[in-house]
C-alpha positions as semicolon CSV with decimal commas, in nm:
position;residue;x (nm);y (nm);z (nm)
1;X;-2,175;-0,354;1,127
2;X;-1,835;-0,189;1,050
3;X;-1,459;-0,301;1,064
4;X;-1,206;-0,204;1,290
5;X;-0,865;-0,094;1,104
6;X;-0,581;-0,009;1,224
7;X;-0,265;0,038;1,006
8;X;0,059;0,040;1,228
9;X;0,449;0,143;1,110
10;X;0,750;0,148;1,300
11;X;0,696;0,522;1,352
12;X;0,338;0,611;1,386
13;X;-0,045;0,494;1,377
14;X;-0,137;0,537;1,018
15;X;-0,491;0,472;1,074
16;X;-0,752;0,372;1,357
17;X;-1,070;0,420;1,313
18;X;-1,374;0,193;1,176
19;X;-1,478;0,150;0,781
20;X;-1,686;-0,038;0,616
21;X;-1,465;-0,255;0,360
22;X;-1,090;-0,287;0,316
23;X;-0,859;-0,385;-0,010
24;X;-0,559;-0,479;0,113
25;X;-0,246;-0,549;-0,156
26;X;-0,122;-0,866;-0,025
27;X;0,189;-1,098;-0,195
28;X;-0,056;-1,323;-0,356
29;X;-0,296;-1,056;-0,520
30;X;-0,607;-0,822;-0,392
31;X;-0,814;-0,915;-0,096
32;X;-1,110;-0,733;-0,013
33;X;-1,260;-0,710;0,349
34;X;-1,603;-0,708;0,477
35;X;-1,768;-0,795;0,786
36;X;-1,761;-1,124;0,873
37;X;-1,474;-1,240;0,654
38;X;-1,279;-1,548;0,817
39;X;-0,961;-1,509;0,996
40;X;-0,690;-1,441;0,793
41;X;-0,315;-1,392;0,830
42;X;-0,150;-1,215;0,514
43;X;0,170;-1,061;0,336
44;X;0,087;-0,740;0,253
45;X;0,295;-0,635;-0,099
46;X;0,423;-0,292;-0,154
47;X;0,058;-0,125;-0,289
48;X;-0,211;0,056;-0,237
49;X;-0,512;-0,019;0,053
50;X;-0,842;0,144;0,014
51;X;-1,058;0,185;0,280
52;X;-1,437;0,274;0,231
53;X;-1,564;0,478;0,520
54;X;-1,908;0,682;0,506
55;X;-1,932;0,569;0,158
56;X;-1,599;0,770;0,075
57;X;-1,304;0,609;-0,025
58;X;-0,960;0,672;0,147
59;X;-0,628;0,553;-0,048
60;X;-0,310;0,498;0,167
61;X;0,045;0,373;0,021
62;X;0,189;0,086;0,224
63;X;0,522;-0,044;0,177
64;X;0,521;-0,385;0,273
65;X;0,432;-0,589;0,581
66;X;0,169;-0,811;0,746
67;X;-0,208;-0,804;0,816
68;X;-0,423;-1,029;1,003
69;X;-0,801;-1,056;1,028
70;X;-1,025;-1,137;1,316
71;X;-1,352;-1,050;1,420
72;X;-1,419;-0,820;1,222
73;X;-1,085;-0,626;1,334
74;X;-0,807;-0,590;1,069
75;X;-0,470;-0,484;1,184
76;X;-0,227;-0,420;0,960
77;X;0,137;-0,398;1,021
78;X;0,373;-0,197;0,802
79;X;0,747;-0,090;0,699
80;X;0,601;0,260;0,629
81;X;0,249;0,398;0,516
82;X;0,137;0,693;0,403
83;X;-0,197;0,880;0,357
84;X;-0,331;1,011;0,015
85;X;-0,381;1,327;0,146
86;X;-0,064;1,385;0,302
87;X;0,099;1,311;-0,058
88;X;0,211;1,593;-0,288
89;X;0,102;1,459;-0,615
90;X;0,339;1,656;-0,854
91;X;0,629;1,545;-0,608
92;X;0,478;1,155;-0,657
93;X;0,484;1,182;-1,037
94;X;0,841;1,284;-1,027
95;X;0,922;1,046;-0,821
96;X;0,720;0,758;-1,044
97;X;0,912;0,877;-1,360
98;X;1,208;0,881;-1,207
99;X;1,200;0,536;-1,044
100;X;1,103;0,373;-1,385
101;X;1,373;0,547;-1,611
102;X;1,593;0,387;-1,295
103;X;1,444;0,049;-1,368
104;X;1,500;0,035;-1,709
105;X;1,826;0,123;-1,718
106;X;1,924;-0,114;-1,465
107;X;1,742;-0,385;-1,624
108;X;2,027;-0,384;-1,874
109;X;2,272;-0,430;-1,638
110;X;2,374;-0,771;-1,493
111;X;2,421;-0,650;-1,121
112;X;2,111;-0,853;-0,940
113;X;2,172;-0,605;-0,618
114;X;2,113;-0,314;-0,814
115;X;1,842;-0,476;-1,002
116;X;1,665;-0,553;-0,706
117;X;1,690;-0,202;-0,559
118;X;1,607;-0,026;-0,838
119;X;1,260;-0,301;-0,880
120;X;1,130;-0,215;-0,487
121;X;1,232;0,182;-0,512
122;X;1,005;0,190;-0,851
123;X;0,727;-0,037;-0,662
124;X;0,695;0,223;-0,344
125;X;0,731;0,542;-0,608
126;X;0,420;0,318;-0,784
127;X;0,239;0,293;-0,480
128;X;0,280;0,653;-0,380
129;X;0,147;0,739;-0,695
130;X;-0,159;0,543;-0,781
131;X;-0,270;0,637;-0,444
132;X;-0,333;0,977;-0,488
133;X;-0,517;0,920;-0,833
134;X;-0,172;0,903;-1,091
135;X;-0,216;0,731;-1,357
136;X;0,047;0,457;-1,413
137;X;0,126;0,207;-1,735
């Protein structure tokens, strides 16, 4: 028995197809899928979902959003996703380093709007990241 998964943004169909476990990156920590799990309605954190499909493992960045779970159906709703393999991973890393020499300088500062920008740019440049394999500390 498999799962049906669909991840949805504003813009496209990230993925549809069937797998046969999820790990979703919800607001309260890591939830992982398999048949049968109960119905479930979830915040889904800026992170990284894997999906295991033909005993291969598929990464994909999501930025944000909502997922539910229902008969063995899990539909997740997003800001913005994106595929590992549609990631340049040099471009990521820049991206990664970047963010955090952002955050910590910002840290220092007492402006809570900048603070807060700076916190979720770092997060999705962290998600982007992991999920095509960087190593983050």
């Amino acid at each position: 028995m498999t799962l049906t998964i669909r991840i949805i943004a504003p813009d496209k169909t990230v993925w549809d197809a069937s797998a046969e476990e999820v790990i979703l990156p919800s607001t309260t920590g890591q939830i992982g899928i398999l048949t049968g799990h109960a119905p479930l309605l979830t915040a889904v954190d800026i992170g990284v979902m894997r999906i295991r499909s033909n005993k291969d493992w598929q990464n994909i960045a999501l930025m944000g959003g909502f997922a539910e779970v229902e008969a063995n159906e899990v539909t997740v709703l997003v800001n913005s996703a994106e595929r590992s393999d549609t990631i340049n991973i040099e471009q990521a890393r820049l991206d990664y380093n970047e963010a955090q020499s952002r955050l910590e300088k910002i840290s220092l500062s007492d402006n809570r709007q900048e603070q807060i920008q700076a916190t979720q740019s770092f997060k999705k440049a962290r998600a982007r990241y992991q999920s095509v394999g960087g190593m983050v500390s």
